[in-house]
C-alpha positions in Angstrom: 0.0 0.0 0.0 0.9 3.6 -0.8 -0.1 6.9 0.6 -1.0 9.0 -2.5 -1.3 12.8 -2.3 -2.7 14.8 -4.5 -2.1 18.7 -4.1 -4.7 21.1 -3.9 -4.6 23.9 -6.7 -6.3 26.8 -3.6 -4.5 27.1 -0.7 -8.1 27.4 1.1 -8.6 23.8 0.2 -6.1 21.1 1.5 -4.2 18.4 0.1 -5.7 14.5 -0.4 -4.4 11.5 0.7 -5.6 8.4 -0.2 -4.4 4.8 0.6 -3.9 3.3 -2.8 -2.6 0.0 -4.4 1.5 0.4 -5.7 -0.8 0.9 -9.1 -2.2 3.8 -7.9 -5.5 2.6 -7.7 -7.9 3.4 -4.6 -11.1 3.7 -3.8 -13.1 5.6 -0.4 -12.8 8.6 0.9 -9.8 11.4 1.5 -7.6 10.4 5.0 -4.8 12.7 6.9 -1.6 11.0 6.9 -1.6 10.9 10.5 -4.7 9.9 11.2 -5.7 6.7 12.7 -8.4 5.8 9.8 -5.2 5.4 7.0 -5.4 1.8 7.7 -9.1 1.5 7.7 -8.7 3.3 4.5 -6.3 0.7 3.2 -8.5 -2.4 4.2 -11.5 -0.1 2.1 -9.1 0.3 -0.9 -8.3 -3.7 -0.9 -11.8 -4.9 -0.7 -13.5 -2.5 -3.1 -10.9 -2.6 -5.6 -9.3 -6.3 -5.7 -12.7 -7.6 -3.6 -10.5 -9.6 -1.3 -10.6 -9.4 3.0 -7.8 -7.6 4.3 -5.9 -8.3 6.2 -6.6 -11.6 7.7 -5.9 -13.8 10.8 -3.8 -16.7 10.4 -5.0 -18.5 13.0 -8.5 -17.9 12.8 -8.8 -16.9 9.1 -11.2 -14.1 8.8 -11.0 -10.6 8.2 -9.4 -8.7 11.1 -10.3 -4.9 11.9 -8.6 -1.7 13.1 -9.2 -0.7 16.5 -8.3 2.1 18.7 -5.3 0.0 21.0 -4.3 0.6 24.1 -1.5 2.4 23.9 -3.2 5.1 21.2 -1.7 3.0 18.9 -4.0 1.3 16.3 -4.0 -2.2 16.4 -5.1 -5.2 13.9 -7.6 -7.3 15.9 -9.7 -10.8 15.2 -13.0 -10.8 16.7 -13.3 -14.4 16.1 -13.6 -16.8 19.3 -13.2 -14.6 22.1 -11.3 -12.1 20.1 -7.7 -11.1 20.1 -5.2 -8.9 18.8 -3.1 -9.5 15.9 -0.4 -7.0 16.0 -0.4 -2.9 15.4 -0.9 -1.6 12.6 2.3 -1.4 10.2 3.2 -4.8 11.9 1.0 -7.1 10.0 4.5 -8.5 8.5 5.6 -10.0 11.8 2.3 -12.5 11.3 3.3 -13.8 8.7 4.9 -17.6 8.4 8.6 -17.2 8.1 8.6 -18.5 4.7 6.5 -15.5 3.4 8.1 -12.5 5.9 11.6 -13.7 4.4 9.7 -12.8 0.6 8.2 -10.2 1.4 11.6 -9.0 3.5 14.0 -10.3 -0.1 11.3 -8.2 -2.1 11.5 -5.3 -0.3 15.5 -5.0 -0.3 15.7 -5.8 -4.4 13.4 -2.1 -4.3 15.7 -0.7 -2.4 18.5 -1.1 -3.7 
């Protein structure tokens, strides 16, 4: 996921942010950067646009939600069973089976460098 801004052409009127796909596409309404409701807006952007649940519990396989946290950090968390959290948000990589995170990890250093 990417944040995309697109600059405002009045200075009366502010700049948009949306969570969008590394295509560019994304779908819901206009988020602050900072704001807690970015990743909401990212799980919005994945299900309207590739119709898939995002993210989702490993152990429990259904879609997971954002919540408030404890710590005024957002966190990931499965209501299914008795409900638990999954990790905060921006740590959804640390769920993953090792076999994956070490992809996803390979991936990310080829765009780097």
């Amino acid at each position: 996921m990417r944040l995309m801004c697109t600059p405002s052409d009045d200075e009366d009127i502010p700049d948009q942010f949306h969570a969008a796909l590394p295509d560019g596409r994304w779908h819901g309404g206009v988020t602050h950067p900072a704001a807690p409701g970015i990743a909401e807006a990212a799980q919005e952007t994945v299900q309207a646009v590739l119709w898939q649940v995002w993210p989702v519990c490993p152990e429990h396989r259904t879609g997971v939600h954002a919540d408030a946290g404890t710590d005024e950090r957002p966190e990931w968390w499965c209501r299914a069973g008795e409900g638990h959290e999954l990790c905060e948000v921006g740590e959804l990589a640390q769920t993953l089976p090792g076999r994956q995170r070490r992809a996803l990890r390979r991936k990310e250093r080829r765009r780097e460098g």
